[in-house]
C-alpha positions in Angstrom: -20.9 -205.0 81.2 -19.6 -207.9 83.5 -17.4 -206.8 86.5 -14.6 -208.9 85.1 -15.1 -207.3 81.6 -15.0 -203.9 83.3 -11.8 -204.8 84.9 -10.5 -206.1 81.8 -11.8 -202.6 80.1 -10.0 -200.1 82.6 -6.6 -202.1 82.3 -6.7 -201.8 78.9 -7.1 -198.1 79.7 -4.3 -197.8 82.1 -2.2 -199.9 80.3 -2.3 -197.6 77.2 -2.2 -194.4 79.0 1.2 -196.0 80.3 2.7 -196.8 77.1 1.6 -192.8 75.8 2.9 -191.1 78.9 6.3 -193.5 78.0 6.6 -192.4 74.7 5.6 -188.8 75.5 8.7 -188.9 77.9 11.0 -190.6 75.9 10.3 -188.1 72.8 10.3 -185.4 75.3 14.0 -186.6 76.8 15.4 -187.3 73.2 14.1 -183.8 72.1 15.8 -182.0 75.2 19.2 -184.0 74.3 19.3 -182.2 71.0 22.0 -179.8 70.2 21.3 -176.8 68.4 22.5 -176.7 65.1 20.9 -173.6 63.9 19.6 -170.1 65.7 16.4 -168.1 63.4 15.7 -164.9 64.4 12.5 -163.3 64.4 12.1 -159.7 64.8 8.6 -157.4 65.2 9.7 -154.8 62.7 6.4 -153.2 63.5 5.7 -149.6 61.6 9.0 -150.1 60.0 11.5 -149.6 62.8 15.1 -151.4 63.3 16.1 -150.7 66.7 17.2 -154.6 66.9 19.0 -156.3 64.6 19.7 -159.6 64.0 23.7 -159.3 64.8 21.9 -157.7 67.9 20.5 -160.9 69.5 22.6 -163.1 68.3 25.4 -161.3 70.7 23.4 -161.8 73.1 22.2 -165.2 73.1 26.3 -165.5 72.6 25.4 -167.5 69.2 29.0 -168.7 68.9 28.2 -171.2 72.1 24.8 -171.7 70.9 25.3 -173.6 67.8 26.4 -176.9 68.4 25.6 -177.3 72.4 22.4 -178.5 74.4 20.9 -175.4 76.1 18.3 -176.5 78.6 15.0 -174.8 79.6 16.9 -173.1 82.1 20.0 -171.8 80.1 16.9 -170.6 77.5 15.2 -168.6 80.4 18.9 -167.2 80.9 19.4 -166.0 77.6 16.0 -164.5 77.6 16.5 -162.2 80.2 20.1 -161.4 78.3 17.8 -160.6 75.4 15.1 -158.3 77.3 18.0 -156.3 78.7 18.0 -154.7 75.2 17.0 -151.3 75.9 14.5 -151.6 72.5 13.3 -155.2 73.4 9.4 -155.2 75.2 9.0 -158.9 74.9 11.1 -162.0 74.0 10.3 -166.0 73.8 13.1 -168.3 73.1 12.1 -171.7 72.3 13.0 -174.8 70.3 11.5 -176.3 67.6 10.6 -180.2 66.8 13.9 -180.1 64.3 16.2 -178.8 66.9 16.1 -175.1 65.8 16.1 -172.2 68.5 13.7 -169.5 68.2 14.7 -166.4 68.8 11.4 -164.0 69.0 11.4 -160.3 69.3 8.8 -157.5 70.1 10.4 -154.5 69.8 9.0 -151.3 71.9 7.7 -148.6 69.9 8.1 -145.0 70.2 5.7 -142.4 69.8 7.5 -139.2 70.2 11.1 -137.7 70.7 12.0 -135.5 73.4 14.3 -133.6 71.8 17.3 -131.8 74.7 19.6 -129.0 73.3 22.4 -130.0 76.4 21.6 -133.3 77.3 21.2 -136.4 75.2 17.5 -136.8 73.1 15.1 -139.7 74.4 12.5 -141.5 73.0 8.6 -141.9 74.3 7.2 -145.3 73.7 3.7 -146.6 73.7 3.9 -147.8 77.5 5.2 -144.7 78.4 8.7 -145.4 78.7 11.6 -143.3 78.1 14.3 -144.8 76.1 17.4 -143.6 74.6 17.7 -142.6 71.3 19.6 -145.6 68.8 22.7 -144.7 67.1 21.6 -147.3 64.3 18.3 -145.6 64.3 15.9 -143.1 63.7 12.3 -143.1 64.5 10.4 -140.8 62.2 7.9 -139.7 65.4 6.2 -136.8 67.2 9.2 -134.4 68.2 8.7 -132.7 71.8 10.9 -129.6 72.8 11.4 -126.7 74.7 12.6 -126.0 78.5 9.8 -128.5 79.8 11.6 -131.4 78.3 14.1 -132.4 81.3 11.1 -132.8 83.6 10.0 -135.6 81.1 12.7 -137.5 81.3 13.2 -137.6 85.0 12.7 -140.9 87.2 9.0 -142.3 86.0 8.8 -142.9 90.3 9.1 -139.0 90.5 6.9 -137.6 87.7 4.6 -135.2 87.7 0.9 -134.8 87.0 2.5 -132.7 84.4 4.4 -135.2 83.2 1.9 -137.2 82.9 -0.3 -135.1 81.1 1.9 -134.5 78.5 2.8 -138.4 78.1 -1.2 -138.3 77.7 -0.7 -135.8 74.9 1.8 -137.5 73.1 -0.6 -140.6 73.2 -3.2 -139.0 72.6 -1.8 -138.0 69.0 0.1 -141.2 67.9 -3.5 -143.1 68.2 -5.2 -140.9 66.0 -3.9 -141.0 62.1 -4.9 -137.7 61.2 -3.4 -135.6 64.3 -0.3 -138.4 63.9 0.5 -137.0 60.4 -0.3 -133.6 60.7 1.2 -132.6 64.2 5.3 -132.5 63.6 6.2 -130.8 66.8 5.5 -130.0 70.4 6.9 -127.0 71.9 7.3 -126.5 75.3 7.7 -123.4 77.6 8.8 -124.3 81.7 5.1 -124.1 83.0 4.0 -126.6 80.2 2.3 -124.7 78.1 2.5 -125.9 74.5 2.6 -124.4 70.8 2.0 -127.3 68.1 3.3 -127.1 64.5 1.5 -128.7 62.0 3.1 -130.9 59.0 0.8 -129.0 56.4 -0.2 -124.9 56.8 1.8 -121.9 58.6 -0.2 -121.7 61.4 0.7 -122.4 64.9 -1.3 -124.0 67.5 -1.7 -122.4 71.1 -2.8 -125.7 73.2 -2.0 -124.5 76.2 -1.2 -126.8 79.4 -2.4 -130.4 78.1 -5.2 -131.0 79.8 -9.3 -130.6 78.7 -7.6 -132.8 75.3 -10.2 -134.2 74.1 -12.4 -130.5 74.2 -9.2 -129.2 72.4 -8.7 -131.5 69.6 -12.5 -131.4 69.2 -12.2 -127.5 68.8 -9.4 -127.9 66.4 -11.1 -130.5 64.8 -14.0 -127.8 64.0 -11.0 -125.6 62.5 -9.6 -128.1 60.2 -13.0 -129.2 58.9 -15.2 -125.9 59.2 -12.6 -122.8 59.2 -9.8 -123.8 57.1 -11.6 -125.0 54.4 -13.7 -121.2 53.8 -10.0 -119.0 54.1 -7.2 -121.5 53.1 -4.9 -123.5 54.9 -2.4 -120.7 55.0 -5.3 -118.0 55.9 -4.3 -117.5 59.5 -0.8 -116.9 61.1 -2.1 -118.4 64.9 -4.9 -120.5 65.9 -6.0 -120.8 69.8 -7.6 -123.5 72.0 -6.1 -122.8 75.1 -9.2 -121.0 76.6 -12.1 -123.2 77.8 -14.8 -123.6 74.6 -13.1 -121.0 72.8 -11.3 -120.9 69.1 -9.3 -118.0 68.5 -7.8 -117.9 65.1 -5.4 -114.5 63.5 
């Protein structure tokens, strides 16, 4: 190709990238000029929980002053943070859409067990390891942890224990597994952490023990569900035992 005809060539170029960058800007300044004229709310009802409702977000986006106004990228980061100071909101993206629509898009946390206080005011575990309060709108069907252990969960996450932690590991442990996750109801706690568990389907109770060795543990127990139970009946024994090192003790 001739010089001039390359010269020719890359003006062309320019020339066109000019006129797209133009209409990318003017589309881009017409679409931010937009007023909103309707708010859709999406909401994560993940494993059937309604901690958030619609009503919810809408307060907080203050929908009244939504409708009808131009809400810039900044007054949309704004009611973001509004929206994630929902005590059952993890994430939240609010956006608009090509036909002047805000999106309002909600993850909700999840919980995994309740920590369930006789004096003080129940909380909820979630998947991150949070503790939430409980919703007066509501109720999680989860894990329920008690006994005089359960203030020491609850305390300042800054401040917890290895303790603590263990039995947030616990609590994990069982919500990822479907089989411990429907048959383990309930989590008793004495003040040194030892645990009793008490199983959806059979009479017996489980001595864990402090929660630690948990996969050994639930591997023992695993041999008593699959090996034991099935020769003497699921309501054959009163008390089954992990709690000593490689050791099942069933009565």
């Amino acid at each position: 190709m001739k010089p001039k005809n390359k010269f020719l060539h890359g003006l062309k170029i320019a020339s066109a990238c000019v006129v797209i960058l133009s209409a990318i800007g003017f589309v881009e300044k017409k679409h931010s000029s937009r007023v909103f004229e309707e708010v859709e709310v999406r909401i994560n009802h993940q494993n059937g929980n309604f901690f958030i409702l619609e009503e919810d977000l809408l307060s907080l986006i203050d929908y009244n002053q939504a409708v009808g106004s131009r809400i810039t990228a900044k007054g949309m980061t704004e009611m973001e943070q509004r929206v994630l100071s929902h005590d059952f909101v993890e994430e939240a993206e609010i956006y608009r859409d090509l036909k002047g629509k805000l999106i309002v898009e909600v993850s909700q946390s999840e919980p995994v067990a309740r920590v369930v206080r006789p004096d003080d005011p129940d909380a909820y575990i979630t998947t991150d390891n949070k503790i939430l309060p409980v919703s007066d709108k509501f109720s999680a069907r989860v894990l329920l942890v008690t006994g005089s252990f359960t203030d020491e969960i609850v305390k300042d996450p800054e401040v917890r224990s290895l303790q603590v932690e263990n039995v947030l590991a616990l609590t994990q442990y069982i919500y990822k597994r479907p089989f411990w996750k429907a048959q383990i109801a309930q989590l008793a706690m004495d003040s040194q952490g030892n645990i009793v568990m008490y199983p959806q389907v059979g009479k017996q109770i489980i001595e864990f023990g402090t929660p630690e060795d948990i996969e050994s543990k639930f591997a023992r127990l695993n041999t008593f569900y699959q090996q034991i139970l099935p020769k003497k009946g699921w309501n054959g024994y009163q008390r089954v035992s992990v709690k000593y090192t490689d050791q099942i003790v069933c009565e």
